[in-house]
C-alpha positions in Angstrom: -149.7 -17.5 13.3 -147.6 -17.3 9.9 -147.6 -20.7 8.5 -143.5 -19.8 7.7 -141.5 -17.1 9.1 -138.4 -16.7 7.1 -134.9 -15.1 8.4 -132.7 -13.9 6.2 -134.1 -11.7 2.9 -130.9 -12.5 0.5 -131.3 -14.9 -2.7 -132.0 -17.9 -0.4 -135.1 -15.9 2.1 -136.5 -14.2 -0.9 -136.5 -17.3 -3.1 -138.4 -19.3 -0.4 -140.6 -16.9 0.4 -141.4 -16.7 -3.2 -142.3 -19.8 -3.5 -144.3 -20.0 0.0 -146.1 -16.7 -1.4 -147.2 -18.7 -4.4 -148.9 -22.0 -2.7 -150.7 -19.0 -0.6 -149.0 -19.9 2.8 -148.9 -17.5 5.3 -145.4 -16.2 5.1 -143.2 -13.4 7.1 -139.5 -12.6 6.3 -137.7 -10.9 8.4 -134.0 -9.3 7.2 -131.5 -7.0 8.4 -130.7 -5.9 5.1 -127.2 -6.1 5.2 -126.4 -9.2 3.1 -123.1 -10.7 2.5 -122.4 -9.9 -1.3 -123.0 -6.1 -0.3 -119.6 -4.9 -1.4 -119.4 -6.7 -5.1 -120.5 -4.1 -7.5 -122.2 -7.3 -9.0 -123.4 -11.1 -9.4 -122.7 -13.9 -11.7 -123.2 -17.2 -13.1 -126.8 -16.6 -12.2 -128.8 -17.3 -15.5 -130.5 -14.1 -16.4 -128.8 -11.9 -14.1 -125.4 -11.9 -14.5 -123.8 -8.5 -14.0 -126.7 -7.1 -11.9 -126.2 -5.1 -8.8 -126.6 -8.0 -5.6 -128.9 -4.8 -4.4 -131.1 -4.6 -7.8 -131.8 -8.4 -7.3 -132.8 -8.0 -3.9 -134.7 -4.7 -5.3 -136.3 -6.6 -8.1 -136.9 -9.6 -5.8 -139.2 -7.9 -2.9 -140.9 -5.9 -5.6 -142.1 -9.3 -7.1 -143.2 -10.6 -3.5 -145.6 -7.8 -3.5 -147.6 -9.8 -5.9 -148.1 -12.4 -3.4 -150.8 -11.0 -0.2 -149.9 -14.0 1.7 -146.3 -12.5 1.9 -145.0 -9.7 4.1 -141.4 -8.7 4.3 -140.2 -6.6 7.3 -136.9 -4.9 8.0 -136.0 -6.3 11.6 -133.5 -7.9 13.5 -134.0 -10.8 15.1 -132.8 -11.1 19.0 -133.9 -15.1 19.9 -136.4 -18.2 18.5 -138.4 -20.0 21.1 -140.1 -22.8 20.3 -143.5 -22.7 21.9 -145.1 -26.1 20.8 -144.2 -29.0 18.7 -146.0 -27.0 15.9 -145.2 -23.3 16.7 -141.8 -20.9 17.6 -142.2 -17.6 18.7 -139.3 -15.3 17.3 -138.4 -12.1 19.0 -137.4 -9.2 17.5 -135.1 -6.3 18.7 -138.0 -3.7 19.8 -139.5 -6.3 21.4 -142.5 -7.1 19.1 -143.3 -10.9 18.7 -144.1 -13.1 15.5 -145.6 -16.7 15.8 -144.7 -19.6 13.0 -145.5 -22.8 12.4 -142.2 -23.5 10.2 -138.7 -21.4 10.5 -136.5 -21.2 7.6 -133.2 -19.9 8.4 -131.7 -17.9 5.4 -129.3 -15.4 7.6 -125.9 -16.5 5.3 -122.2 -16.5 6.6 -119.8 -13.1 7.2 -116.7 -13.1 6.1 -113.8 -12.8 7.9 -110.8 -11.4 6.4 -107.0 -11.9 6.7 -104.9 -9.3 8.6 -103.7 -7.9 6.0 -103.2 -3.5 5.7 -105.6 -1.9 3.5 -107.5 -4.7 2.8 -111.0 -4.3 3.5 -111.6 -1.4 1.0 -110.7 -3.6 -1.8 -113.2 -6.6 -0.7 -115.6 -7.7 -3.2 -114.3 -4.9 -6.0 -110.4 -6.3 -6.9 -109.9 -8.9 -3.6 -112.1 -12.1 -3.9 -112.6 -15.3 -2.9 -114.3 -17.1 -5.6 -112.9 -17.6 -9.3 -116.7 -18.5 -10.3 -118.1 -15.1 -9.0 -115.2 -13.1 -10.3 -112.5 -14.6 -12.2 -113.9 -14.0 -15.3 -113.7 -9.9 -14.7 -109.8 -10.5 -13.9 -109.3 -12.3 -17.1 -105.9 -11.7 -18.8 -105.0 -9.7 -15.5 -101.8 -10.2 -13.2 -103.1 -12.2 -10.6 -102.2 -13.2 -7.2 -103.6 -16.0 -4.9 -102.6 -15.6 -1.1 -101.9 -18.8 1.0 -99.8 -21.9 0.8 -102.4 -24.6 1.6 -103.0 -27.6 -1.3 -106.8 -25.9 -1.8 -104.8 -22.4 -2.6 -102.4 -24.2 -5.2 -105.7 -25.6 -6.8 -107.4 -22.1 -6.9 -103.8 -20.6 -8.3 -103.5 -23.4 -11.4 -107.1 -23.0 -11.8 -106.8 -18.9 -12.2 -103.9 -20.1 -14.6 -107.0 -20.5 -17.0 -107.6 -16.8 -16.8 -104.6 -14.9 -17.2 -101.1 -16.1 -18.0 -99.8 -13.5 -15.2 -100.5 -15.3 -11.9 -98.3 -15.4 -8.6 -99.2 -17.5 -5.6 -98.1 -15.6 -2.1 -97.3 -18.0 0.1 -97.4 -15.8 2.9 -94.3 -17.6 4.7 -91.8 -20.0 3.3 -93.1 -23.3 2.4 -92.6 -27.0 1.1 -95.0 -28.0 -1.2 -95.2 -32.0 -2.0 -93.9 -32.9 -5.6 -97.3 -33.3 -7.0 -98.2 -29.7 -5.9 -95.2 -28.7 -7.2 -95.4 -29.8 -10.7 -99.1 -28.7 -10.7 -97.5 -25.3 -9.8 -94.5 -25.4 -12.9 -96.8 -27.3 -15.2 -99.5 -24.0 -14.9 -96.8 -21.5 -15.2 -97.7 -20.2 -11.8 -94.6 -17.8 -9.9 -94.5 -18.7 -6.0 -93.3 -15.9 -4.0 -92.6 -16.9 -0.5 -92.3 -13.9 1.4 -94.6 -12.3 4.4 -97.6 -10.6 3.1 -97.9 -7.3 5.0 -100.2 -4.9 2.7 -101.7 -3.9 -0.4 -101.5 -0.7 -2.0 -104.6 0.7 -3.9 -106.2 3.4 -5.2 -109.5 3.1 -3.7 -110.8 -0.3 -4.2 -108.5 -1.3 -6.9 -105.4 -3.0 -6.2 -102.6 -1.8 -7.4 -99.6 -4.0 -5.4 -99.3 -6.7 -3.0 -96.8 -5.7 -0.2 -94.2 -7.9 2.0 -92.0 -7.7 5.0 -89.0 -8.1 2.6 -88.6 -7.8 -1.3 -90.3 -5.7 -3.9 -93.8 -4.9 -3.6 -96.0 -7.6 -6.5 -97.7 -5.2 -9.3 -101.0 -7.0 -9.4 -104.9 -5.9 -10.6 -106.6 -8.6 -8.9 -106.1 -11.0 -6.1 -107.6 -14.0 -4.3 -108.1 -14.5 -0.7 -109.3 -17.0 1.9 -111.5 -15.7 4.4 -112.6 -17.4 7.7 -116.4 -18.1 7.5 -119.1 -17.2 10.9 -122.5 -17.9 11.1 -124.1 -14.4 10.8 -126.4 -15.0 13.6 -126.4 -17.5 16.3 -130.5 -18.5 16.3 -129.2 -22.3 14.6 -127.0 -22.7 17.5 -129.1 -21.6 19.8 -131.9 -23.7 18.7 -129.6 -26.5 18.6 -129.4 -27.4 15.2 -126.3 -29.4 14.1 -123.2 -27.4 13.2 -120.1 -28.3 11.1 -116.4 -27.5 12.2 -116.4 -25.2 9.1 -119.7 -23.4 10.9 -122.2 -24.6 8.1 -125.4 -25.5 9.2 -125.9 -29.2 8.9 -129.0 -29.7 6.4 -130.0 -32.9 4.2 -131.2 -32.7 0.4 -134.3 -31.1 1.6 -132.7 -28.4 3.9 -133.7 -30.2 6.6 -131.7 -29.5 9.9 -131.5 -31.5 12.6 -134.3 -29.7 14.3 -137.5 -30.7 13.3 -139.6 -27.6 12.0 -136.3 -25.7 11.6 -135.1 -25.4 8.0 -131.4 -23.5 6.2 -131.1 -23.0 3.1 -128.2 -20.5 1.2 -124.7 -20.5 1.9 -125.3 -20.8 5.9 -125.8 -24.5 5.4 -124.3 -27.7 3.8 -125.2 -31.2 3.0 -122.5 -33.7 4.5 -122.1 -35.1 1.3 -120.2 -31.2 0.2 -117.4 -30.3 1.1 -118.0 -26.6 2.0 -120.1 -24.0 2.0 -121.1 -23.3 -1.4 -121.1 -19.2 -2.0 -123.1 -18.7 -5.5 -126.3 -16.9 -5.9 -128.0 -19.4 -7.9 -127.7 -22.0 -5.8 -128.9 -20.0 -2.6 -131.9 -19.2 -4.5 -132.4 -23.0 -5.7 -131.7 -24.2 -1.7 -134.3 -21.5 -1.0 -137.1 -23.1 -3.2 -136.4 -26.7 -2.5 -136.9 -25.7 1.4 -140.0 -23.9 0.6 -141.7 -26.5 -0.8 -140.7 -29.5 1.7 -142.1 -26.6 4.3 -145.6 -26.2 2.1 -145.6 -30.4 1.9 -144.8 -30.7 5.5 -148.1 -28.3 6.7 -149.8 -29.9 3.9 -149.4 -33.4 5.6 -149.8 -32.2 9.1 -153.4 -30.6 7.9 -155.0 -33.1 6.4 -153.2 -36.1 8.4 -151.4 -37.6 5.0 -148.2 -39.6 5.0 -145.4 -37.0 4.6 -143.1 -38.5 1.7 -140.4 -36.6 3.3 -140.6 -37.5 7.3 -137.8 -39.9 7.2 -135.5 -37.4 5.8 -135.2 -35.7 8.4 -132.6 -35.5 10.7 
C-alpha cells in the first residue's frame, strides 16, 4: 500500500512526487510518457529553465527522484481507479498488474485539439501556438497572425501587438466586432483579414503563409491558435470528481477535488475562482507541490488522529 500513487509524470506528477519523496511517504507514479508540451522544442517563463527541452526537464526531473527510495516511477498506462475503502483505491493498469494507495493525485494534463485547418499539425508547438507567455517572445518582431474572431482572440491579437508591429487577426469568416473591440483593434495597429482560413503552407514545421478560400495567401512566421481542450484520461470522471464545461477538473486552493482522497494538480484542473485552465510549467509544478503536501498533512492527521487544518477545505 503506497501512501500516494501519482498519475501523470509531467511538471505537475514529478513535482509532487518530489515533494512526497522528501517527507519519506510511500510514493508510486505512474506516466505514459507522452506529455502535452512534447512537440515545443522548449519551455519558458520557468525560473531556471527557460529554454530547456520539455524532455530534458522531465529527464532531469526522474533522475532527481532517484535520490528519494520512497519513490518509484513506472512507465504504465493506467486502464481504471477503484476505490476499495474510505482510505485505499486500487488502480489498474493495462497488463493487468494492480497498485494499492492510500491518496491519488491526478496529474494526467489536457490534449489539445486542433482546428481543421491543412497542414497544421506539423507546425504545432514549433511556429503555431497557443500561448504568447510560452512563445511570444521567440516570435518577437515577426509577422504574426492570430486565428479567430471571438473578443478573447482580439485580446491575444493587441496583446501580440507588444511583440511585433506586423500582426494580422484571421477572422476565419466575416465578422462584426463591437466598437470597443474595434478601436482596441485600430488603436494596436492590428490588420483584420476576414476571409476563410483553409491552410498553411510550410516548410516543415515553420510557417511560411496562411491560406484562404479566396484572396492572397498571408506571408507570416508565426501564428496563434485556439485549440479545444480534453481531459487526457477519463479516471476524474470516472471517479466522479467535479468537472467544468471547459473540461477542467474542479479543485480548491489545495487541489482538492470533489472526491475526498482524490487530488489534480497541473493544467488538468482549475480553481473556480480562474477563469481557465492555466497552461505554464511553473505553475503545474507549483499545483504539484501544494497537492503533495495537503496529501503528506492529510495521512499525517489520519495517523496520529490530529485535527486536519485542511478538512473543511474540501469539497
Amino acid at each position: 500500500m503506497f501512501d500516494a500513487i501519482v498519475i501523470g509524470g509531467g511538471p505537475a506528477g514529478l513535482s509532487a512526487a518530489l515533494c512526497l519523496g522528501r517527507t519519506h511517504r510511500s510514493t508510486l507514479v505512474l506516466d505514459t510518457e507522452d506529455g502535452r508540451n512534447a512537440p515545443a522544442q522548449e519551455v519558458h517563463n520557468f525560473f531556471t529553465q527557460d529554454g530547456t527541452p520539455p524532455t530534458e526537464i522531465r529527464r532531469i526531473g526522474a533522475e532527481q527522484l532517484g535520490h528519494y527510495p520512497s519513490v518509484r516511477l513506472q512507465v504504465a498506462k493506467v486502464s481504471r481507479v477503484e476505490r476499495e475503502a474510505p482510505e485505499a483505491f486500487a488502480v489498474v493498469l493495462a497488463d493487468g498488474q494492480v497498485e494499492h494507495g492510500r491518496r491519488l493525485l491526478l496529474a494526467t494534463g489536457l490534449a489539445d485539439d486542433l482546428p481543421a485547418m491543412e497542414g497544421l499539425a506539423p507546425l504545432w508547438g514549433r511556429s503555431a501556438f497557443h500561448c504568447p507567455y510560452c512563445h511570444g517572445y521567440e516570435v518577437s518582431g515577426s509577422p504574426i497572425a492570430v486565428v479567430g474572431a471571438t473578443p478573447d482572440r482580439v485580446r491575444l491579437a493587441v496583446h501580440l501587438s507588444r511583440f511585433t508591429d506586423d500582426i494580422v487577426l484571421c477572422t476565419d469568416g466575416e465578422t462584426e466586432f463591437p466598437e470597443p473591440l474595434t478601436a482596441a483593434l485600430g488603436k494596436a495597429g492590428v490588420e483584420v483579414r476576414t476571409e476563410r482560413v483553409t491552410a498553411v503552407r510550410a516548410d516543415g514545421p515553420q510557417l511560411r503563409a496562411i491560406q484562404f478560400e479566396t484572396g492572397p495567401e498571408l506571408e507570416r512566421s508565426g501564428m496563434f491558435i485556439k485549440t479545444g481542450l480534453r481531459q487526457r484520461s477519463p479516471i476524474a470522471a470516472r471517479l466522479g470528481c467535479a468537472i467544468f464545461p471547459d473540461n477542467a477538473v474542479e479543485v480548491n486552493e489545495f487541489g482538492q477535488t470533489s472526491v475526498p482522497g482524490v487530488y489534480a494538480a497541473g493544467d488538468m484542473a482549475r480553481r473556480s475562482t480562474v477563469p481557465m485552465p492555466v497552461s505554464a510549467v511553473v505553475v503545474a509544478a507549483a499545483s504539484g507541490t501544494v497537492a503533495a503536501g495537503i496529501i503528506d498533512q492529510d495521512l499525517l492527521s489520519v495517523e496520529y488522529d490530529l485535527p486536519n487544518p485542511f478538512a473543511n477545505a474540501r469539497r
